[in-house]
N, C-alpha and C positions, 0 to 999 in steps of 0.2 A: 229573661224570665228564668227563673232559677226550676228548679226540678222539680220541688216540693211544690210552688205551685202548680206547675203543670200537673201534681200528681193530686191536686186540691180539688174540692167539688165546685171553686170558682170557676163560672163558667167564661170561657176564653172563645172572641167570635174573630172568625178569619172570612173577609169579605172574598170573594173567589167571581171570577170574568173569565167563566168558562162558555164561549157562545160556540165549538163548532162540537158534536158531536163524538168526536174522535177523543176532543180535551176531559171531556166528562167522562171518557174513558179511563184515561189516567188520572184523572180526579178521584175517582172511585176506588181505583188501584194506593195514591197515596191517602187517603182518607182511613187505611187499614192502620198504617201506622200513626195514625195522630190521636192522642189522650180522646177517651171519655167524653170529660168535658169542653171539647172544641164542637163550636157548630157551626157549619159552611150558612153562609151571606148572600146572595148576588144571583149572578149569573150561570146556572147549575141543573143539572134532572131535577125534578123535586124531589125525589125521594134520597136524594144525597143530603140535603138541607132546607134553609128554608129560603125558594125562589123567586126570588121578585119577579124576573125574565127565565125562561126557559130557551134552551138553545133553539127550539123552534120556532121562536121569534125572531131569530137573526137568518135564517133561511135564505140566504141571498146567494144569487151563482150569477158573478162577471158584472163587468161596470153597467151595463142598464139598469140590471137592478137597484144596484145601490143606488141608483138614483130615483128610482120608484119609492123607496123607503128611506129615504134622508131625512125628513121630518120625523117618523118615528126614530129613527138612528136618534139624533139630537136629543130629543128628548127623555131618551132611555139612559144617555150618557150624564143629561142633569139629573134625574132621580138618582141613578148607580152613583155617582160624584156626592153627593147626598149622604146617602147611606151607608159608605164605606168609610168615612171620617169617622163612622158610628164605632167601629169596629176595632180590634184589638192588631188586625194584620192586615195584608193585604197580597192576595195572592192572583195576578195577572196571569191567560196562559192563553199562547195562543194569538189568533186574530191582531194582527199588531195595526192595521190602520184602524180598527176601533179602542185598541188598547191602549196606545201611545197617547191617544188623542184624552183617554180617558185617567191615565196617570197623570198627563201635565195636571188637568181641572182639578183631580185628586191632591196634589201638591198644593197648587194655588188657594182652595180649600181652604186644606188641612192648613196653612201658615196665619190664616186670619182665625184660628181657634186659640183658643186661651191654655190649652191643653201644656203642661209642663212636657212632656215628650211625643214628640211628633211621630206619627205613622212611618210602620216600616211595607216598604214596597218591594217585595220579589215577583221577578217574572221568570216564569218557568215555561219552555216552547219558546224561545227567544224569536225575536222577526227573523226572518230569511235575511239579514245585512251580506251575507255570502253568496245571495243572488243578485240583489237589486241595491241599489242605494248605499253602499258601504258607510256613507257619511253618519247615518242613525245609530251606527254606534257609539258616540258620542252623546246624543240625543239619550238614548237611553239608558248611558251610565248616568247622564244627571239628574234623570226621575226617575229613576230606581236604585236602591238599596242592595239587592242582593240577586244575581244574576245566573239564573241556572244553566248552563249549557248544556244539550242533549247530545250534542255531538263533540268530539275533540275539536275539530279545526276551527270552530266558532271562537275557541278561546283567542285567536291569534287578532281577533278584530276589536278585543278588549285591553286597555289600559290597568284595569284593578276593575274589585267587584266581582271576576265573575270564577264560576268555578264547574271542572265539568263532574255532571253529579251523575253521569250513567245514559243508556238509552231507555227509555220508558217502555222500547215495545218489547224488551228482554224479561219488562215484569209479566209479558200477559204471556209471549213464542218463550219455553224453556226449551232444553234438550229434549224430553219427552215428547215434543209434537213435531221434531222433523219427522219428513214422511219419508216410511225405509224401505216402499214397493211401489214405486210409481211403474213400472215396467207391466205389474202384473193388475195393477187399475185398469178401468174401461171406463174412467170418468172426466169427461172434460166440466171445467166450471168456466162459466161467463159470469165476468162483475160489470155491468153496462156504467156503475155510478151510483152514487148519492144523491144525486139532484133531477128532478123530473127532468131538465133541460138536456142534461145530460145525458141519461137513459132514452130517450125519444129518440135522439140523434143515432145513437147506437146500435138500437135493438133490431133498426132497417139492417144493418152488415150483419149483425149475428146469425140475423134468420137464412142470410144465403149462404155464409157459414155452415148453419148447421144441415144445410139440403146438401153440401158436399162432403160433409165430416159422413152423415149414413148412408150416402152415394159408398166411400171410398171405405169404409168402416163400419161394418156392418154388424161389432159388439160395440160400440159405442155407447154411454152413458150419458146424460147429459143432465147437468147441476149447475143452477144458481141462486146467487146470493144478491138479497135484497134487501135494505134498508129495513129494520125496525118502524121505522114512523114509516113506511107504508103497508104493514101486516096487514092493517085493520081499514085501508082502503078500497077503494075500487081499481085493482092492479091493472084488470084488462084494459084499464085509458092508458098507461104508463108503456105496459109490458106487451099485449096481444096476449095471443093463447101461449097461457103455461102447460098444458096437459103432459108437454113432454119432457118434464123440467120435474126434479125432484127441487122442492125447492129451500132457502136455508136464509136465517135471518141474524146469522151469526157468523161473519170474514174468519174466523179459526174456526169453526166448524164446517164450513162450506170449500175450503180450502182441504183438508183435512183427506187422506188419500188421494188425493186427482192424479190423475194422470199427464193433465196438461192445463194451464189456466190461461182465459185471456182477462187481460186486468185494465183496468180503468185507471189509470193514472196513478202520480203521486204516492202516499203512504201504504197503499194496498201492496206497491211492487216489492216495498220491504217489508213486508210482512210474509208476503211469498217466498222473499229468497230469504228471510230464518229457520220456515219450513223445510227448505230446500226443495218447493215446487219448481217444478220448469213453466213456464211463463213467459208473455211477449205484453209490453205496455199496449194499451190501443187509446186514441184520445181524438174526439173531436169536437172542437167547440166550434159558436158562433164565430162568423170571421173577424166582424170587427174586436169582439174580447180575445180573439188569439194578437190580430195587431199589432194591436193596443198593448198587448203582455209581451209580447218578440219585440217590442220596443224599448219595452225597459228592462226585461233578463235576459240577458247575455247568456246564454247556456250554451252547449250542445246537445244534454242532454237535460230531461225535464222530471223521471224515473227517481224516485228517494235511493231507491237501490244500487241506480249506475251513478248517483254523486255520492255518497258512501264512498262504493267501491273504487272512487276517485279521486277520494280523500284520503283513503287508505293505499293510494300507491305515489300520493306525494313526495315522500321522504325516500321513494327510490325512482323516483323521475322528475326531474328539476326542468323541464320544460311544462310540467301543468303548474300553472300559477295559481290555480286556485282550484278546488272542487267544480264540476259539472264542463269543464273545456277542454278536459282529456279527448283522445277518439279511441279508444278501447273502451269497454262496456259491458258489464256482464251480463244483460239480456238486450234484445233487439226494443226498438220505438216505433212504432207507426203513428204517427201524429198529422192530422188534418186530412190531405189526399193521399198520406199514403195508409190510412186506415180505413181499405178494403176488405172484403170476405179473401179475397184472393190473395191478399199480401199477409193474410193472418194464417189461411192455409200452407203457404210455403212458409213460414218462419215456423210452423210446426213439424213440417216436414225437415226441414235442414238443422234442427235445433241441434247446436255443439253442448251434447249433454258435460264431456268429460270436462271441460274447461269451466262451465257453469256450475256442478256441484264441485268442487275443485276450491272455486275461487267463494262461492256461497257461505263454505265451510270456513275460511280467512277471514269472511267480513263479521258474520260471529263473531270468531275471537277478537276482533278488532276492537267491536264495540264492549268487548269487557262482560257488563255486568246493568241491571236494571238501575232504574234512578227513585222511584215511591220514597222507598226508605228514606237516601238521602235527600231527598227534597223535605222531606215531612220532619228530620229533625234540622234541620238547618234553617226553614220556616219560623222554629219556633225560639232558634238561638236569639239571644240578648247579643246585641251589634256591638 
């Protein structure tokens, strides 16, 4: 598509399978740089475009669910399948067992249409193939078109196609919001999770947690952060009493001076260590969905932040074969039995500050530079 169109009042529709909350994050982020006349399709906020499904339709946490909601799953993926033939692009992100499943349909589709040029498919948030399943990389070079990788070592599991266009979370954490007085904070933050199931599980260790943090600490602050889609619920079923909890419905802003955080897993931990919060992952799920997952990812470590930081010492240690099977690691894990109040108090206590901002400040520069931009013109390149 040449430039003069794009800069034309033709209006140009990009189907978009944004279903986890996080993705419509950066949807919104590359949405700044896409013409005027583009308007997001599919799976979206509404107020980004126009939504067929809203990410809180897909609200699922660990395999019972998904199976609670397979019949809607199904059907959501024929309509979606449907609709994005409609469409002028196709922009995957994200969720790869519903997106994978939903590109092949989108192909097979899109080949019985009469259409002189067939749809283009970019997936940006690529699957984890550098946790689980390496073999889907293959898989997904052949139904998709153009292949974003957020991270460098993802490229190494690609033949062509793919290209590394940045980290997303560099467009939201710039310089401006490391935090440059944690010493002189009094604010601990707890992030229990995103997901009811999740938060239940949790909020039991926090509270004994938090009966030893004003035992031991008696300026102590205490702040957390809570999901958007549940402001406007009824918290005291989720959380218990907040009364002692400043509380914050935005992960950069609730992050945002602390003194010390404990974090929920996953994406939160690198978003922590861009800040350069000090932080300890805490994680526990259902048993059978931990399993079930320690059966098919191979890790050591589960922390966005400590497979990063293990990505980034590849090329000077040839015994990590890959990201996450290092045993060095920039912040501590407590995951299943060992996410106690007790085990979360001592890794606060012993936290090796210098080595953590140290090494924080390296994964930074590691990761370069944000991806919006390049994802938004490269979207809209002619292949």
């Amino acid at each position: 598509m040449t430039l003069g169109m794009l800069m034309s009042d033709k209006k140009i529709t990009i189907f978009v399978s944004a279903l986890e909350p996080s993705a419509n994050v950066h949807l919104r982020n590359l949405k700044k740089y896409l013409p005027a006349n583009c308007e997001l399709v599919g799976v979206c906020d509404s107020d980004l475009g126009h939504a067929i499904f809203t990410p809180n339709d897909f609200s699922i946490m660990g395999f019972i669910d998904v199976l609670k909601k397979i019949f809607f799953l199904k059907k959501a993926m024929k309509i979606l399948s449907i609709e994005s033939i409609k469409c002028d692009y196709v922009l995957l992100m994200d969720s790869s067992s519903f997106n994978l499943r939903l590109a092949k349909l989108i192909r097979e589709k899109d080949s019985k249409t009469n259409k002189e040029k067939k749809i283009n498919i970019m997936y940006y948030i690529l699957p984890q193939v550098w946790a689980w399943k390496p073999w889907r990389a293959k898989v997904i070079e052949s139904l998709c078109d153009k292949l974003a990788c957020i991270w460098k070592f993802e490229l190494h599991y690609y033949t062509h196609k793919a290209r590394y266009v940045g980290a997303p979370l560099l467009d939201i954490y710039t310089q401006n919001d490391i935090c440059q007085n944690y010493k002189d904070s009094k604010i601990f933050v707890f992030m229990p999770g995103s997901r009811a199931s999740e938060i239940k599980r949790l909020m039991g260790e926090y509270r004994i947690l938090i009966d030893s943090i004003k035992a031991n600490y008696s300026w102590a602050k205490l702040r957390i952060i809570i999901p958007t889609k549940f402001q406007n619920t009824q918290k005291m079923e989720l959380y218990g009493d907040l009364s002692d909890f400043e509380i914050c419905y935005n992960t950069k802003d609730g992050l945002r001076d602390a003194h010390f955080a404990f974090v929920c897993a996953g994406t939160a931990t690198l978003e922590a260590a861009l800040m350069q919060i000090p932080f300890v992952l805490v994680y526990r799920a259902r048993w059978l969905d931990y399993i079930i997952a320690r059966s098919f990812v191979r890790l050591n470590f589960v922390g966005l932040a400590n497979i990063i930081y293990q990505a980034m010492q590849m090329s000077q240690d040839s015994s990590i074969k890959k990201a996450g099977l290092g045993s060095d690691f920039l912040h501590e894990e407590l995951i299943q039995n060992d996410c106690t109040a007790a085990k979360m108090l001592e890794s606060y206590k012993h936290f090796d500050y210098q080595k953590y901002f140290a090494n924080a400040k390296k994964l930074r520069a590691y990761l370069e530079h944000g991806s919006a931009e390049n994802v938004a013109k490269w979207l809209l390149e002619t292949p």
